[in-house]
C-alpha positions, 0 to 999 in steps of 0.5 A: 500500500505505501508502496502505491502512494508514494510512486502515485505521488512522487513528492510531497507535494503530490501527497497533498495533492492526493489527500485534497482528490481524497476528500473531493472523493468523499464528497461524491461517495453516496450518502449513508443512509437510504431516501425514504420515498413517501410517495410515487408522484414527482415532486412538484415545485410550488411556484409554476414559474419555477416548474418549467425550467426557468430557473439556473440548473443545479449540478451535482459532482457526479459519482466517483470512478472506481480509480477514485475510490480506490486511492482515496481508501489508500490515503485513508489506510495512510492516514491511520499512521499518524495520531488522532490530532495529526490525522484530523488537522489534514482531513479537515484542512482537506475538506475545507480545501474542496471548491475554494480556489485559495486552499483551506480556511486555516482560520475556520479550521483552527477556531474548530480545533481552538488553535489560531490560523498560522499554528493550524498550518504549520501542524498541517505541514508537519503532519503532511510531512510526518506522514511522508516519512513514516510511509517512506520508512514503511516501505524499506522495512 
């Protein structure tokens, strides 16, 4: 497994590109539990103006291709190298990072962790680069 990761990425900055396609990857995963269908009629908007298509159209992500799922579940065996702490501030800068052009919030990260923007960031990279080590040392044992 640690073997895969590190020749898919080639550096460390191909880890994190790999963690960031990770949780894209969740995000298009099916939902947990199953839809409950009341009734066998469509559903009808209640504004006839918006029945026929006259508003903007909504897009989904679509699905995750196999390939997808699959590097995100080694990302995910990946990340059970590191502690709790370390693992939880790179899947939720992660998350944070998914549909924003300027990478993640490091602020609103840190108010969830109670720890300040900058201080996020440096355990990011540290955590990211933990990560790389121990995968490297994992794969010459």
């Amino acid at each position: 497994m640690e073997n895969r990761i590190i020749e898919e990425a080639g550096d460390v900055d191909g880890l994190v590109e790999m963690l960031f396609e990770a949780a894209l990857t969740e995000r298009r995963l099916p939902g947990v539990l199953k839809k409950k269908y009341k009734v066998v009629w469509p559903d009808i908007p209640p504004d006839p103006n918006l029945a026929f298509g006259y508003n903007e159209a909504q897009l989904s992500l679509g699905n995750a291709s196999a390939a997808e799922i699959d590097r995100y579940d080694r990302m995910l065996l990946a990340t059970h190298l590191l502690d709790g702490e370390d693992a939880k501030i790179l899947w939720a800068a992660a998350h944070s990072q998914v549909n924003r052009d300027r990478g993640p919030a490091w602020r609103q990260i840190g108010r969830l962790l109670g720890k300040g923007g900058p201080t996020v960031k440096r355990r990011f990279e540290r955590a990211i680069l933990t990560l790389w080590f121990r995968l490297q040392s994992n794969r010459a044992v």
